[in-house]
C-alpha positions, -999 to 999 in steps of 0.1 A, spaced: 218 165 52 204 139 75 174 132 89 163 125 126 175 93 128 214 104 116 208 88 84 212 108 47 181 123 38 171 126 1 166 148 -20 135 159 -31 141 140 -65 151 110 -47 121 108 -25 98 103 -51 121 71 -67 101 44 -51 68 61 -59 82 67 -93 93 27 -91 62 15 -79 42 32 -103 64 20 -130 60 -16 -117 20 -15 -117 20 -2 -151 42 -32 -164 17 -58 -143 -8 -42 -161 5 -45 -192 14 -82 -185 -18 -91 -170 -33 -83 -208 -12 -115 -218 -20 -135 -193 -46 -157 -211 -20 -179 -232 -46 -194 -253 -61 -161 -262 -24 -150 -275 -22 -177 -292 -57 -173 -309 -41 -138 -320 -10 -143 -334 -30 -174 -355 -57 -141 -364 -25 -120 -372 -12 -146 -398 -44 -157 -411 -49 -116 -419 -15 -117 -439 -36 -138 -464 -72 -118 -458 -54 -86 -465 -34 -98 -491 -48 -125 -517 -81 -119 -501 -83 -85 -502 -76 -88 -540 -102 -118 -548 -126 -99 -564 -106 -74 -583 -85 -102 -599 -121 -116 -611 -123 -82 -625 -92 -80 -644 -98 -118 -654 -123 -103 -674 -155 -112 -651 -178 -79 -654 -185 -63 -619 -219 -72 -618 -211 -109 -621 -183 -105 -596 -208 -92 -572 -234 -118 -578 -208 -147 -575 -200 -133 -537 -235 -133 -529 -240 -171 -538 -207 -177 -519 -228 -164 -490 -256 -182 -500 -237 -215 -496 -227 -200 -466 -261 -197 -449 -273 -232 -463 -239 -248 -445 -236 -233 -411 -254 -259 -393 -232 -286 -402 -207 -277 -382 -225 -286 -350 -219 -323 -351 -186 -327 -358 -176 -296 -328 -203 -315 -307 -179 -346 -306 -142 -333 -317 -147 -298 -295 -136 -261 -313 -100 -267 -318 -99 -293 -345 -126 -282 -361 -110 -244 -362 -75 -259 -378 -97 -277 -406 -112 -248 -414 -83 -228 -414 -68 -255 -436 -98 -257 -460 -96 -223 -463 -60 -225 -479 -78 -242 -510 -97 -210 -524 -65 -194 -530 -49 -219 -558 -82 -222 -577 -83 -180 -576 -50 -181 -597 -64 -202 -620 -96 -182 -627 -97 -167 -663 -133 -160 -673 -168 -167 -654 -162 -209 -660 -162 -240 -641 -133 -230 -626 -151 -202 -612 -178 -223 -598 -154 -245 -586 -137 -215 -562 -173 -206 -551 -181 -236 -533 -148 -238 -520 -144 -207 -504 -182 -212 -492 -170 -245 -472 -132 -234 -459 -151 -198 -449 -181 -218 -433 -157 -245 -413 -136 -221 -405 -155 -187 -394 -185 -202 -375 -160 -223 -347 -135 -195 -346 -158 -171 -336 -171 -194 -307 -136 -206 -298 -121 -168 -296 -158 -157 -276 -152 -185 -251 -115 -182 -244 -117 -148 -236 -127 -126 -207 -156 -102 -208 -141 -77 -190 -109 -80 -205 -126 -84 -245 -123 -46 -254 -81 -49 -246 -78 -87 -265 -102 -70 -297 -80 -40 -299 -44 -61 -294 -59 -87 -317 -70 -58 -347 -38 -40 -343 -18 -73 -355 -41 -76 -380 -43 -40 -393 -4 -42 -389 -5 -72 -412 -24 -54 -436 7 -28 -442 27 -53 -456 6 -83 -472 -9 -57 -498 25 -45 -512 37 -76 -513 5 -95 -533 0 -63 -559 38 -62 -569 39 -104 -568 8 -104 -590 23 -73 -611 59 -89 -613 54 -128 -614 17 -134 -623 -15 -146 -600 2 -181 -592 32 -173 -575 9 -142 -556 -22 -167 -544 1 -202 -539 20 -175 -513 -10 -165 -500 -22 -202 -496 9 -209 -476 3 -184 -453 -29 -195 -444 -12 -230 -435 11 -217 -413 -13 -195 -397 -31 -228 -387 -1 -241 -361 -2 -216 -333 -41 -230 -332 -24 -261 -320 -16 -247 -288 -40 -238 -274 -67 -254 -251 -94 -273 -262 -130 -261 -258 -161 -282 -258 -197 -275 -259 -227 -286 -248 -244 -314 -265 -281 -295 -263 -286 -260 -251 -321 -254 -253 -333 -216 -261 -299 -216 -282 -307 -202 -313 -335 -179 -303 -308 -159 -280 -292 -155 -305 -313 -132 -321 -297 -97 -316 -261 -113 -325 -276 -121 -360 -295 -88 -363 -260 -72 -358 -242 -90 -382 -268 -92 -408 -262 -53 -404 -223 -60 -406 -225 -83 -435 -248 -56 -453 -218 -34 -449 -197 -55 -461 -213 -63 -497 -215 -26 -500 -173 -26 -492 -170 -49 -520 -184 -21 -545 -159 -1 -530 -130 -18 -536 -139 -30 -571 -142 14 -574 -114 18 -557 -99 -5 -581 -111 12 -613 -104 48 -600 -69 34 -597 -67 22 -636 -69 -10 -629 -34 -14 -615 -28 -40 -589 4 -21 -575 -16 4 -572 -43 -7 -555 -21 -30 -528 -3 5 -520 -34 25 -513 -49 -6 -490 -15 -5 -469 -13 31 -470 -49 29 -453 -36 1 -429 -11 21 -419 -37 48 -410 -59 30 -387 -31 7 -371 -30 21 -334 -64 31 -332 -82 -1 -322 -56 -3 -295 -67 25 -274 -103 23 -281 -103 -15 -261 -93 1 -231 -120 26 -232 -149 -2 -243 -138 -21 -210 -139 10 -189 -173 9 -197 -179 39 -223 -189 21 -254 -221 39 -257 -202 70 -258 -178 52 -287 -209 44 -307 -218 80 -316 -183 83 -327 -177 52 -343 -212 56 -362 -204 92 -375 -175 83 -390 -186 58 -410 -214 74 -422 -187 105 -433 -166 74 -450 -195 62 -466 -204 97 -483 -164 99 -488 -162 66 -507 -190 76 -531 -176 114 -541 -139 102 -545 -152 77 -570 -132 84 -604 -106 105 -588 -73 82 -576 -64 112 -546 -97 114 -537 -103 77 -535 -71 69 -518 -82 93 -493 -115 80 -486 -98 45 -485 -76 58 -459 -105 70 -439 -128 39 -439 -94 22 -423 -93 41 -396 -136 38 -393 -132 5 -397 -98 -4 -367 -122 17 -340 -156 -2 -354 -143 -37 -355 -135 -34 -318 -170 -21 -309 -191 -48 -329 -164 -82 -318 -168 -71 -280 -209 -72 -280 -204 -101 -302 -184 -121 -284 -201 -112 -252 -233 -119 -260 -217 -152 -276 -203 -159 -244 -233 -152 -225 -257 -173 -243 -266 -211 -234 -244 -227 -262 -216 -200 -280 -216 -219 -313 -249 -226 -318 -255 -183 -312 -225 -180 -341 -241 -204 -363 -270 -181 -363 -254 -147 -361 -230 -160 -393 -259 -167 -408 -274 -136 -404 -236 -121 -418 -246 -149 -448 -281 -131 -453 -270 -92 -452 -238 -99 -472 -254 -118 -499 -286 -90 -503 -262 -60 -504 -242 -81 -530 -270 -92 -551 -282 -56 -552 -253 -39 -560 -250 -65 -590 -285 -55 -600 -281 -18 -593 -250 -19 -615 -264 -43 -639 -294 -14 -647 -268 8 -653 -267 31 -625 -237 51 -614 -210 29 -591 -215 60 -562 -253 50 -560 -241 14 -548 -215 23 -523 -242 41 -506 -258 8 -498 -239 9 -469 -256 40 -455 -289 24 -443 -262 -3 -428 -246 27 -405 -276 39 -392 -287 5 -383 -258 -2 -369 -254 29 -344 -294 15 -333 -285 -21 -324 -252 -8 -310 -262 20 -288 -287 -4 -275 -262 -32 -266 -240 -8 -249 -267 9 -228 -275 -24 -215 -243 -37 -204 -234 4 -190 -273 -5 -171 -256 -38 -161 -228 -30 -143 -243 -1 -131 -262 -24 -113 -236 -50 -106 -214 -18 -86 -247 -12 -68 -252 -45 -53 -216 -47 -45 
């Protein structure tokens, strides 16, 4: 057939090619456009490295001071003076970001950090050596965390954060598949040196893709700094609350699964596995502007993982389970808390100066749940009545989150309305 012009006319099929084509096309810009920001990339494939070593050694750092024969009490106490350190650190970072910029100071750190991991294999009993690898791990974590945090909030893009959080978690949570298996069968197979020296080498390479990116500096005085910075360190005295209650959990993880480090690394990929795509999808959703919306969901989650964790407790299904469900809580809540974060980071009058005092407020919360669960435990309550520490933390959480969100929705309500 032909049309008026004498020329072949297509089929019905073919007449929607170059719609089909062009919709094709968009979808791969978009895509692309998500990878534009080369210094951002480069921020996450150093985060997905560095999370090969968190996941691994690190997620294993306090149940190898458990089977060194430190009692979990202890464990838990010697955490929450790491975190004291922590706190009593932070503001020494500002001078030498002030005159070097974020970069250098982020590769230090990220070196520093590689130093906790030898002294871990080396740990046998609650000795010197054991004081030793708490005020290491309070500098590399305090060099490192405090400019990493600015450097990431002020490379990015606000309106492009939720898409960079959920690319940059996904690596990570993939990461966390492997790394486990591999440090429980090295520390089964070959011993705690060969597991942690590996885990120290990872961190170094992590530290070169750092190298590539674009240096960021910061203002020499930001007046009002640390006072905007209030609701950042609210959050994340919330978050680090959380995460001294996690810390029960995976010393009761580790007990509900006899003690066996195998065991343990399968059932922490096994729950990496679980929540590996989710932060993905949730970014898009965050920058389309429905975080409140994600907040009820993210917060009712948690709170079921938190009542999961503390029932599976002496049962290795049930635990595995409830470990498998906090993964997947915790790939769609990472997301949510790093993009109000990092926005209100971004947003203040000096980004580092509003980390130094939201990581301190992570220093604070971490270090009280910590320091409770070691006194709960030490009274000799039941391990389930310290994992629910983390309860008061959700619900205060969903309160400072559904806040954030309904004034950045209010904001570019706002924004659309003036446009």
């Amino acid at each position: 057939m032909q049309d008026a012009r004498g020329r072949p006319r297509r089929s019905g099929h073919d007449a929607r090619a170059p719609q089909s084509v062009t919709r094709t096309h968009l979808k791969v810009l978009e895509i692309m456009a998500h990878f534009r920001n080369s210094s951002i990339n480069l921020l996450n494939l150093h985060y997905a490295l560095h999370a090969l070593a968190l996941s691994g050694g690190g997620a294993f750092y306090g149940v190898f001071l458990l089977k060194a024969g430190v009692s979990a009490p202890l464990v838990l106490a010697s955490l929450s003076l790491v975190n004291v350190l922590r706190f009593s650190l932070r503001p020494l970072v500002l001078a030498p970001v002030r005159r070097l910029g974020l970069k250098p100071v982020v590769v230090a750190g990220t070196l520093l950090c590689t130093l906790q991991y030898p002294l871990l294999a080396h740990v046998h009993r609650a000795d010197l050596t054991m004081l030793a690898l708490i005020v290491v791990s309070a500098v590399g974590d305090t060099v490192y965390w405090t400019p990493y945090h600015a450097f990431y909030a002020l490379t990015g893009e606000a309106a492009e954060r939720g898409r960079q959080l959920g690319i940059r978690e996904g690596l990570a949570t993939l990461a966390g598949v492997v790394a486990p298996l591999a440090t429980g069968w090295a520390l089964a197979s070959y011993g705690p040196q060969v597991a942690f020296y590996a885990t120290a080498a990872v961190v170094f390479v992590a530290a070169l893709p750092i190298l590539g990116a674009e240096n960021v500096q910061i203002a020499a005085a930001a007046p009002q700094a640390f006072r905007a910075a209030l609701r950042g360190a609210a959050l994340f005295a919330v978050d680090g609350w959380r995460y001294g209650a996690g810390v029960v959990w995976s010393i009761a993880l580790f007990l509900s699964l006899g003690e066996s480090f195998t065991g343990y690394g399968g059932a922490v990929a096994l729950a990496a596995i679980v929540g590996a795509a989710s932060g993905l999808a949730l970014g898009r959703f965050l920058d389309l502007g429905h975080g409140r919306r994600i907040v009820w969901g993210v917060a009712a989650l948690l709170a079921i993982v938190d009542v999961m964790r503390a029932g599976s407790y002496g049962s290795p299904v049930l635990a595995v389970a409830a470990n498998a469900a906090a993964a997947l809580g915790g790939a769609l809540y990472m997301p949510t808390l790093m993009t109000a974060i990092y926005n209100l980071a971004k947003d203040s009058p000096c980004a580092l100066r509003f980390q130094i005092a939201a990581d301190g407020g992570w220093d604070a919360g971490a270090a009280g749940a910590c320091l409770t669960a070691a006194a709960i435990l030490q009274l000799g309550a039941p391990m389930p009545v310290a994992i629910l520490l983390s309860l008061p933390a959700t619900a205060a959480l969903f309160w400072l989150l559904r806040g954030y969100y309904g004034r950045a929705g209010a904001g570019q309500a706002s924004e659309a309305a003036g446009a």
